[in-house]
C-alpha positions as CSV (number, residue, x, y, z in Angstrom):
1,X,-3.8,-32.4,-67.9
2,X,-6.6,-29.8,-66.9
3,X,-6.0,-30.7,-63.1
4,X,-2.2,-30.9,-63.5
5,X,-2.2,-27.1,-65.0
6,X,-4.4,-26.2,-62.1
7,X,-2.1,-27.5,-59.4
8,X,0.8,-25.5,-61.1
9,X,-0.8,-22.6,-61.1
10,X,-1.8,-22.6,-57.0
11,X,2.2,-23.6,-57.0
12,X,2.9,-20.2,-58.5
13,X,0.8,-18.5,-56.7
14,X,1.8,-19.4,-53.3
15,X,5.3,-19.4,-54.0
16,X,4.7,-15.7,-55.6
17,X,3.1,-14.8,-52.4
18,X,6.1,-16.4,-49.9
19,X,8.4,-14.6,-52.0
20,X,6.9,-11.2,-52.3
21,X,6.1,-11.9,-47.8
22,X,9.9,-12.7,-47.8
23,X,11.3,-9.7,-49.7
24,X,9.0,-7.7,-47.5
25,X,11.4,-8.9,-44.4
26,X,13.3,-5.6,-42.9
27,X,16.0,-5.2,-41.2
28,X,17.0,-2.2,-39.0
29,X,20.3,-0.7,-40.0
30,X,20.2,2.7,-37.8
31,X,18.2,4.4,-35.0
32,X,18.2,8.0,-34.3
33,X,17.1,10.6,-31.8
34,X,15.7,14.0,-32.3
35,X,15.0,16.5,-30.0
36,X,16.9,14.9,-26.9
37,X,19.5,17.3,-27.1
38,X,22.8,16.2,-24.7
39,X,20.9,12.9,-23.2
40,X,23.0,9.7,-24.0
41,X,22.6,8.4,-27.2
42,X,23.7,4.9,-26.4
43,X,21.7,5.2,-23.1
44,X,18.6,5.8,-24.9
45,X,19.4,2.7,-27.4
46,X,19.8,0.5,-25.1
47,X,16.1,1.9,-23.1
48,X,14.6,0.9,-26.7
49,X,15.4,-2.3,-26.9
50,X,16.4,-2.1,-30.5
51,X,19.6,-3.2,-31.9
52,X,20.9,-2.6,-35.3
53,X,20.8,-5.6,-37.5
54,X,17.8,-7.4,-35.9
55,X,14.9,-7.8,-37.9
56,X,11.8,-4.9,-37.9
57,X,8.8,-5.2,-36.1
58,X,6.3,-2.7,-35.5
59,X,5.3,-4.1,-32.3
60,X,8.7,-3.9,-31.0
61,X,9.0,-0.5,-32.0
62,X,5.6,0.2,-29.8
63,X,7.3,-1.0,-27.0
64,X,10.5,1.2,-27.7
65,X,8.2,4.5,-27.9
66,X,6.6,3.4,-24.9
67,X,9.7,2.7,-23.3
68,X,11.3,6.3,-24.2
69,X,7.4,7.5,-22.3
70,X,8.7,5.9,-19.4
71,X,11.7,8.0,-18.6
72,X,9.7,10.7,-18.2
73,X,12.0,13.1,-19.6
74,X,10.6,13.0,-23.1
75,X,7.0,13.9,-24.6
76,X,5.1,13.9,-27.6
77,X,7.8,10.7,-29.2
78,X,6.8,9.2,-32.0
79,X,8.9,6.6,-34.5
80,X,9.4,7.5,-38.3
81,X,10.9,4.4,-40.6
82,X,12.8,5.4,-43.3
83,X,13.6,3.0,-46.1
84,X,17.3,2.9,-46.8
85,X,18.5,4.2,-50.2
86,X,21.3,1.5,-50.4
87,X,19.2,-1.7,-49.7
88,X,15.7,-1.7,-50.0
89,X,15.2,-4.8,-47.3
90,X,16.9,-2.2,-44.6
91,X,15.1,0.6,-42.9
92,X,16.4,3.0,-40.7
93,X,14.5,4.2,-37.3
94,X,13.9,8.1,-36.2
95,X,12.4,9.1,-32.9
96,X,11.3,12.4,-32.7
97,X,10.6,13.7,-29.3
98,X,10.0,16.6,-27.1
99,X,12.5,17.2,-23.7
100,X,10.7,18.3,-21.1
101,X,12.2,20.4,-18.5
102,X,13.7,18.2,-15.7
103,X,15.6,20.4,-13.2
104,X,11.8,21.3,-11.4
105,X,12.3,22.8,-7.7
106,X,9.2,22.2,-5.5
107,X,7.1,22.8,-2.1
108,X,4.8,20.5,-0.1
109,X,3.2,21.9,3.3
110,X,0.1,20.4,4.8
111,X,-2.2,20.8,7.7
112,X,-4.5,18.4,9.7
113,X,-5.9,20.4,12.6
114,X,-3.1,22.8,12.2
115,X,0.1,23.2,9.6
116,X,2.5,20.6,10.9
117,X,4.9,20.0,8.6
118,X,6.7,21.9,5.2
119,X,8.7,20.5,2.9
120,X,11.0,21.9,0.1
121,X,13.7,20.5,-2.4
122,X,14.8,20.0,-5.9
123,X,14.8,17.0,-8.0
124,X,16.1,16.3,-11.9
125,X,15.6,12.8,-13.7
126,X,17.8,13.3,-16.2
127,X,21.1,14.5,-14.2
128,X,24.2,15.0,-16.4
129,X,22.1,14.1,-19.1
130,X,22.5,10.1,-18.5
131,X,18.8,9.6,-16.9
132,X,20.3,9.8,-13.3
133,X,17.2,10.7,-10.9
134,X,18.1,12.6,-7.9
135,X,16.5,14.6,-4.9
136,X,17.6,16.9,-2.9
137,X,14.7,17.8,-0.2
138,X,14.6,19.9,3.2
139,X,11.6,18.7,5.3
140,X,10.4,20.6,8.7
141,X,8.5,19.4,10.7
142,X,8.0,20.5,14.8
143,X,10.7,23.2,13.2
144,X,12.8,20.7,13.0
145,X,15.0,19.9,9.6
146,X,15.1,17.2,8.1
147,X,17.5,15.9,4.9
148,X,17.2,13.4,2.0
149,X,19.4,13.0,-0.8
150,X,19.1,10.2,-3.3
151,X,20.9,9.0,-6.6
152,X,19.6,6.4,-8.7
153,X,20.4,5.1,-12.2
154,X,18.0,3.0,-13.5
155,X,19.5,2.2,-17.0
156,X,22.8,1.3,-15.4
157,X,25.0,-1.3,-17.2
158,X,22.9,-1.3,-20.8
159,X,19.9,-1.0,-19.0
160,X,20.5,-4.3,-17.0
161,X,20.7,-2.6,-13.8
162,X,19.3,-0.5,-11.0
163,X,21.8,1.4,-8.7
164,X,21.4,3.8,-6.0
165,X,21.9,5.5,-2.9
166,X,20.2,6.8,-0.8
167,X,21.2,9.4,2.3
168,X,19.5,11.1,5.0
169,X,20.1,13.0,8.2
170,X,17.0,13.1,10.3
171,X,16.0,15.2,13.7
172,X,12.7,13.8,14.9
173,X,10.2,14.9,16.9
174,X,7.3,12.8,17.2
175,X,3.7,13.3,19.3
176,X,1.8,10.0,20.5
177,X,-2.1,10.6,20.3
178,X,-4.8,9.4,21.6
179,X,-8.4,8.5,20.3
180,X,-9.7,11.4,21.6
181,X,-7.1,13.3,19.9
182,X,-5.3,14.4,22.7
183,X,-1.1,14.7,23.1
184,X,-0.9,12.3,25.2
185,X,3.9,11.8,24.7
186,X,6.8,12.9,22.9
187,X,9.7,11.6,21.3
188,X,12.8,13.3,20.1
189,X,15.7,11.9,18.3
190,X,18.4,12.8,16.2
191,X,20.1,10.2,13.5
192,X,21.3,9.6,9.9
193,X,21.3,6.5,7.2
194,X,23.3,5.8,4.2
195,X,22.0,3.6,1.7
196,X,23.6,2.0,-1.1
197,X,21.7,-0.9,-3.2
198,X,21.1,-2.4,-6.9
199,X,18.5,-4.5,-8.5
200,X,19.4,-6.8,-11.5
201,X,16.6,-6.9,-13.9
202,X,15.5,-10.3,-15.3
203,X,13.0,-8.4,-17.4
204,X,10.8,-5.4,-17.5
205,X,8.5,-6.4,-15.3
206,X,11.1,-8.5,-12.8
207,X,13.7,-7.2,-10.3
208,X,15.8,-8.3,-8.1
209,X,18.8,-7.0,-6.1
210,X,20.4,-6.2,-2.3
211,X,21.6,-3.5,-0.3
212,X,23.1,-2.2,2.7
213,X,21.8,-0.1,5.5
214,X,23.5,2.0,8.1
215,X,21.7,4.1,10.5
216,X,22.8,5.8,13.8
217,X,20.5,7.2,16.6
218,X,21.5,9.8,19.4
219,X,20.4,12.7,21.3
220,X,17.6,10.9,22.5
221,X,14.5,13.4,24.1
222,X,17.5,15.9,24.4
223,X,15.1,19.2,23.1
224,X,11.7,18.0,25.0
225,X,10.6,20.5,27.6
226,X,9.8,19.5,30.7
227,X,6.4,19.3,31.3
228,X,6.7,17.3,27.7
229,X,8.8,14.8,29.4
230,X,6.3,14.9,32.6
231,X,3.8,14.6,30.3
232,X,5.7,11.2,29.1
233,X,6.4,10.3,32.8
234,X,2.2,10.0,33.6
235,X,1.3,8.4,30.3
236,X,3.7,6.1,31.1
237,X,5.8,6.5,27.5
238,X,8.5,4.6,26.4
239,X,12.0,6.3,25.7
240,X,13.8,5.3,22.8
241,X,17.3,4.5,23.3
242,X,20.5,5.2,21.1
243,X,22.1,2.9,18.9
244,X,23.8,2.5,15.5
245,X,23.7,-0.5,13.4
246,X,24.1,-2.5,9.8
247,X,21.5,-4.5,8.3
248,X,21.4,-6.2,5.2
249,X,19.0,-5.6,2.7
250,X,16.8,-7.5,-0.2
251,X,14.7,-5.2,-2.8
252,X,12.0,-7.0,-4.8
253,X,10.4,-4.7,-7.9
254,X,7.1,-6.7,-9.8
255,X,5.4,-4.9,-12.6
256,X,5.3,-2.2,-14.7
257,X,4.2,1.5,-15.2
258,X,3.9,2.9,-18.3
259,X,3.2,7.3,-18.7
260,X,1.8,9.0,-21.0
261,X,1.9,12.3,-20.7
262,X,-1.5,13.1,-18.1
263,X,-2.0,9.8,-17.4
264,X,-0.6,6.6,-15.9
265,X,-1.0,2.5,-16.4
266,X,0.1,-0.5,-14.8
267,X,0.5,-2.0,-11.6
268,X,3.7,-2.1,-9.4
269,X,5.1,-3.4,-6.4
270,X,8.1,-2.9,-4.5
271,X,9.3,-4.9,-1.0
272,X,12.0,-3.7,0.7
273,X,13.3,-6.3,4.0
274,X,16.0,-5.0,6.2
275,X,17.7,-7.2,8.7
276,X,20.5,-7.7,11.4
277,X,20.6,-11.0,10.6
278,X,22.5,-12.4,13.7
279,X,25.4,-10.4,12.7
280,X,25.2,-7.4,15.3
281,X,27.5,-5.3,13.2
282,X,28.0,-2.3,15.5
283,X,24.9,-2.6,17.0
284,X,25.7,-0.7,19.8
285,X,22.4,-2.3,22.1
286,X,22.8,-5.8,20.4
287,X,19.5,-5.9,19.3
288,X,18.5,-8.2,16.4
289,X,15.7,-7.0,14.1
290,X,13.6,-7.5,10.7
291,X,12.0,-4.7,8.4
292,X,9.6,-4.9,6.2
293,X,8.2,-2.5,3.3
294,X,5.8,-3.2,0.6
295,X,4.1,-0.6,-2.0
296,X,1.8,-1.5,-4.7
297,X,0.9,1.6,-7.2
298,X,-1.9,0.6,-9.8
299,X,-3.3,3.3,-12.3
300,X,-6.2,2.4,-14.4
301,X,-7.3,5.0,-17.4
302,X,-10.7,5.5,-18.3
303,X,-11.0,4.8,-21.6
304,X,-14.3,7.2,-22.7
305,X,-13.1,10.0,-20.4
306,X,-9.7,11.9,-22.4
307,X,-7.2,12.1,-19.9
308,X,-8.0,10.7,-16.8
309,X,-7.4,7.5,-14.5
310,X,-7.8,5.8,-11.3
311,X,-4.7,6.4,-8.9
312,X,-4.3,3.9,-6.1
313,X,-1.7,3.2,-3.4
314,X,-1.9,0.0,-1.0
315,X,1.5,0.4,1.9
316,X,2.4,-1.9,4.5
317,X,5.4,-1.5,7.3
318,X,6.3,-4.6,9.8
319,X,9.0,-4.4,12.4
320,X,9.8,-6.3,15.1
321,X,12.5,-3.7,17.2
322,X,11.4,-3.3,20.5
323,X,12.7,0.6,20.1
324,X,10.2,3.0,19.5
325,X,12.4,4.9,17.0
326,X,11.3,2.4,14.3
327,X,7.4,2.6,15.1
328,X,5.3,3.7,11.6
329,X,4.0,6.9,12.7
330,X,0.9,7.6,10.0
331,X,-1.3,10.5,9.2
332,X,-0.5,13.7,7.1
333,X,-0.7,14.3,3.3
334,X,2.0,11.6,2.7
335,X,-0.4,8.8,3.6
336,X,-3.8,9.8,5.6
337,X,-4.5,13.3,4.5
338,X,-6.9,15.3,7.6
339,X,-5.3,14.2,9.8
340,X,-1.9,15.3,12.3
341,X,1.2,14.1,10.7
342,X,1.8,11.3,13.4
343,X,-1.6,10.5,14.5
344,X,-1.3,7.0,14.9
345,X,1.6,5.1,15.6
346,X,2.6,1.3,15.5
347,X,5.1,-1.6,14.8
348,X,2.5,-2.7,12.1
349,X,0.8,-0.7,9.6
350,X,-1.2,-0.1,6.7
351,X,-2.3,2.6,4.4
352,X,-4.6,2.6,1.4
353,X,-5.1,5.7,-1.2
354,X,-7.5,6.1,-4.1
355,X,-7.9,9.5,-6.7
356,X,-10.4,9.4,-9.3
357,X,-8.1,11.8,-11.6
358,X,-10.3,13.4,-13.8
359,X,-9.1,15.9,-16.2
360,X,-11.7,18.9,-16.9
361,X,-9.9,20.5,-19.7
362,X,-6.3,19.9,-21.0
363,X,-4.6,22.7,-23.1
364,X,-1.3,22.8,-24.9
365,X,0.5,23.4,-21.9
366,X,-0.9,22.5,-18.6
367,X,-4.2,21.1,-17.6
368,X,-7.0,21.3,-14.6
369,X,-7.8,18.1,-12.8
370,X,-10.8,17.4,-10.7
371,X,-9.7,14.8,-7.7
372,X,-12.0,13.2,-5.4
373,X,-10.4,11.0,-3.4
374,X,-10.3,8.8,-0.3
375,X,-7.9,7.7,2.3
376,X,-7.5,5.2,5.1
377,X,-5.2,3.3,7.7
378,X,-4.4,1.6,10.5
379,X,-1.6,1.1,13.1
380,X,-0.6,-1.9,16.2
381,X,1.4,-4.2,17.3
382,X,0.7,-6.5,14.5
383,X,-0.9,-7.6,11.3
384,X,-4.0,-9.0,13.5
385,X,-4.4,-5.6,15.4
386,X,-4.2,-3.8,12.1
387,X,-7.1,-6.2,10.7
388,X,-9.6,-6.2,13.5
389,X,-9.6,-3.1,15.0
390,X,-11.6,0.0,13.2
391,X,-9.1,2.0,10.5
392,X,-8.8,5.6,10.5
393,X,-10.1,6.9,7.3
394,X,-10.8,10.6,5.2
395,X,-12.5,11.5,2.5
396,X,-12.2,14.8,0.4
397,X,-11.8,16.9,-2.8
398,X,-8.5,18.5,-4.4
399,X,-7.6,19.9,-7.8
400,X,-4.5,19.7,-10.1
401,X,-3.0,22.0,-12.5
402,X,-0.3,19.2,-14.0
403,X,2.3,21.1,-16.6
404,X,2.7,19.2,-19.4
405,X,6.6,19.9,-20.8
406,X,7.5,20.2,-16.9
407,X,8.8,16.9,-15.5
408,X,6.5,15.7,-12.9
409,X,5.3,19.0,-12.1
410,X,1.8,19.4,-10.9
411,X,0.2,22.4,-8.4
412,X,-2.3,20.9,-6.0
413,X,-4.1,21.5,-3.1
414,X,-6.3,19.3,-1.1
415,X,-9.0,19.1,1.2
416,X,-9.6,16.6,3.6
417,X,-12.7,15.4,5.9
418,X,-12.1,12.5,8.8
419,X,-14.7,9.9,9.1
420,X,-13.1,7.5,11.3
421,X,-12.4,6.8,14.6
422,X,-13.3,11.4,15.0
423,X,-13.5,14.3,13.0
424,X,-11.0,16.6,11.8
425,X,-10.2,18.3,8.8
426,X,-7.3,19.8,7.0
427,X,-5.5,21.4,4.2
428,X,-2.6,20.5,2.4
429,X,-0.8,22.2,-0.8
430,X,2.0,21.3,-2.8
431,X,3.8,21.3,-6.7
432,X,4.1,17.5,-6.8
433,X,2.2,14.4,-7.4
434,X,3.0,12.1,-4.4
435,X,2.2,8.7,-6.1
C-alpha cells in the first residue's frame, strides 16, 4: 500500500511537470519593426524567418536578429517578447532597431610607384526602401573612365531568390611589365558588358543560379602613341583583337557571413564560370572560351580583444581565350597593394589578402582601427606557372576610422612595402572597406 502511494505520487509529479512544460509552449501571433522607418515590412519578415502561428523559440529568434545584422542597414537590433493580453500561450515579437544611413558616396585612389588610378561613386543597400543594393562608380585610370552600375536584390521572391544585373562600359588601357619593373607594352581597348543573373537559395548557406553575359570589344590600340606601339613592335606584344559575344553563365554562393556592427564572421565563397559553350552567339572571331572566378572571404573575431578580427581574401581567375583582352592584370590596392595597378599579367591567377583588424578605441560613433596586413600573388599561363614560380608579395601598415550608423563607411589609408620579386612602395586612400 506504502509503495502503491509512492508510485502515485511520482505519477503526479511528472504529469504536473509535462503539464506545467506544456502550458509553457508559445506561439507567435505578431512581429513588429521599430525604427526601420519606410523599409518593407513584409520584406523584413520574410529576412527573419518567422512566421505567425509557428511555435516560439529563442534560438530561432537569434537567428532572426542576426539575420536583420546581415542587411547591413540596421544596428543596435534587439528582440522584445511580449505576452499577449488575449491568450496567455501567444506572444507577440518587437524588433527594435537603429537605420543606419545607406545613401554613402565615396572615393578610392591609390599609388604604387606613382598614383595610377582614382575611383569615385555612390552606392545605397537599401534602394527604394526594399533592400535593393546598387552602385554607381566612375573609375580612372591612365585618365581613362571607366563605368559600373549594378542592381541586386537579394531578398527577392520571399527571400528565396537572388537577382541582379550588372552593367559596365569600360575604356582600357593596360601597361605589360617586366621583372625589372620596366614598361615593357601597351594595350588599349574600348568595350561594354551587360549582365543579368539569379541564384535560387536552397538554404542560407547554399546558392545556386545562372546568368547571361554580353560583352563587346572595339577600338583596339586606337589612343596608343607611337613610340608606345613601337615600343610593342620590339617587345614583340600581342594585339588584342575586336569581338563581341554571349556566354552563358553558372553562379555558385557557399557559406555565410554574419556583421555585427565593427566586426565580421563566417566564411564565403562565390564561383562565377562563363562560357561560349559551342554556341558562337555573335561571336564575331568564332572563338570558343571558358571563365572561371572564385572568392573565398573568411573573418575570424578575436574573442579577448573588443572589436576586432582577422580579414582574409583567397581569389583565383582561369581563362583559356587566346585574346589578351581577357588576361588578369594584378597589382594595386584592389588586390596587391605597392605595387602598379597592372604589374603582372596572366591567363591564370591568384591573389591572397590578410588584415589583422584591430580596433584601438571604439566610441559612440566611429572608431580607430590599427591594420597590419599582408598581400600576395601570382600570374601565368596556368595553374602550374602560378604554383612553381616565386609570387609577388607586400607587406604594410594602414588605419581605419569605420562610422558606425554609416553603412559600410570606413576612411582608410594604407601603406604598402614590396618584398617579392623587387621593391616598391606605395600609398593608397579611400572611404571604403574593399573586402
Amino acid at each position: 500500500m506504502f509503495k502503491n502511494k509512492i508510485l502515485a505520487m511520482i505519477l503526479l509529479t511528472q504529469l504536473i511537470i509535462f503539464s506545467e512544460c506544456f502550458s509553457q509552449t508559445k506561439i507567435i501571433k505578431g512581429i513588429e519593426f521599430k525604427g526601420n522607418e519606410n523599409t518593407s515590412i513584409d520584406k523584413l519578415k520574410s529576412i527573419t524567418q518567422l512566421n505567425s502561428g509557428e511555435e516560439y523559440n529563442k534560438s530561432k529568434i537569434d537567428i532572426a536578429i542576426q539575420n536583420i545584422k546581415n542587411t547591413t542597414v540596421f544596428t543596435n537590433v534587439t528582440a522584445e517578447i511580449k505576452e499577449s493580453t488575449e491568450n496567455k500561450n501567444e506572444i507577440n515579437i518587437i524588433f527594435n532597431m537603429e537605420k543606419k544611413w545607406t545613401i554613402i558616396p565615396y572615393i578610392i585612389a591609390g599609388s604604387g610607384g606613382g598614383t595610377s588610378y582614382y575611383s569615385v561613386g555612390v552606392f545605397d543597400t537599401n534602394l527604394f526602401n526594399e533592400l535593393y543594393s546598387s552602385n554607381l562608380n566612375i573609375r580612372v585610370e591612365n585618365n581613362k573612365p571607366n563605368i559600373s552600375l549594378s542592381l541586386v536584390d537579394n531578398y527577392a521572391f520571399e527571400n528565396k531568390v537572388i537577382m541582379g544585373t550588372i552593367a559596365n562600359v569600360i575604356n582600357k588601357k593596360e601597361i605589360y611589365f617586366d621583372t625589372n619593373n620596366k614598361e615593357i607594352g601597351y594595350i588599349s581597348y574600348k568595350g561594354s558588358s551587360v549582365n543579368p543573373y539569379f541564384l535560387w537559395k536552397f538554404n542560407e548557406y547554399f546558392a545556386y543560379g545562372l546568368g547571361v553575359l554580353y560583352q563587346e570589344f572595339s577600338e583596339i590600340n586606337d589612343i596608343l602613341s607611337n613610340d608606345e606601339v613601337n615600343t610593342n613592335q620590339q617587345n614583340s606584344i600581342k594585339t588584342p583583337y575586336s569581338y563581341s559575344t554571349v556566354s552563358l553563365q553558372s553562379r555558385l554562393n557557399l557559406g555565410k557571413i554574419n556583421f555585427n556592427d565593427l566586426t565580421q564572421s563566417g566564411v564565403q565563397l562565390t564561383s562565377l564560370i562563363n562560357t561560349t559553350a559551342g554556341l558562337n552567339l555573335t561571336n564575331s572571331n568564332k572563338e570558343d572560351y571558358n571563365d572561371t572566378t572564385i572568392t573565398i572571404l573568411g573573418f575570424y573575431p578575436i574573442s579577448f580583444l573588443k572589436s576586432t578580427y582577422i580579414a582574409s581574401r583567397l581569389g583565383f581567375y582561369g581563362t583559356d581565350s587566346k585574346n589578351p583582352i581577357k588576361l588578369s592584370f594584378l597589382g594595386g590596392l584592389d588586390k596587391l597593394r605597392g605595387f602598379h595597378y597592372s604589374q603582372f599579367n596572366g591567363k591564370t591567377a591568384y591573389y591572397l589578402n590578410f588584415e589583422f583588424r584591430y580596433t584601438a578605441w571604439e566610441g559612440n560613433i566611429f572608431a580607430f582601427q590599427v591594420v597590419p596586413f599582408f598581400d600576395m600573388a601570382n600570374t601565368g599561363d596556368d595553374v602550374n606557372q602560378i604554383i612553381s614560380q616565386q609570387s609577388a608579395s607586400s607587406y604594410g601598415m594602414g588605419i581605419r576610422i569605420p562610422f558606425k550608423n554609416i553603412n559600410k563607411i570606413a576612411v582608410r589609408i594604407d601603406f604598402a612595402q614590396s618584398i617579392t620579386p623587387f621593391k616598391i612602395n606605395g600609398y593608397s586612400f579611400g572611404l571604403t572597406q574593399l573586402f
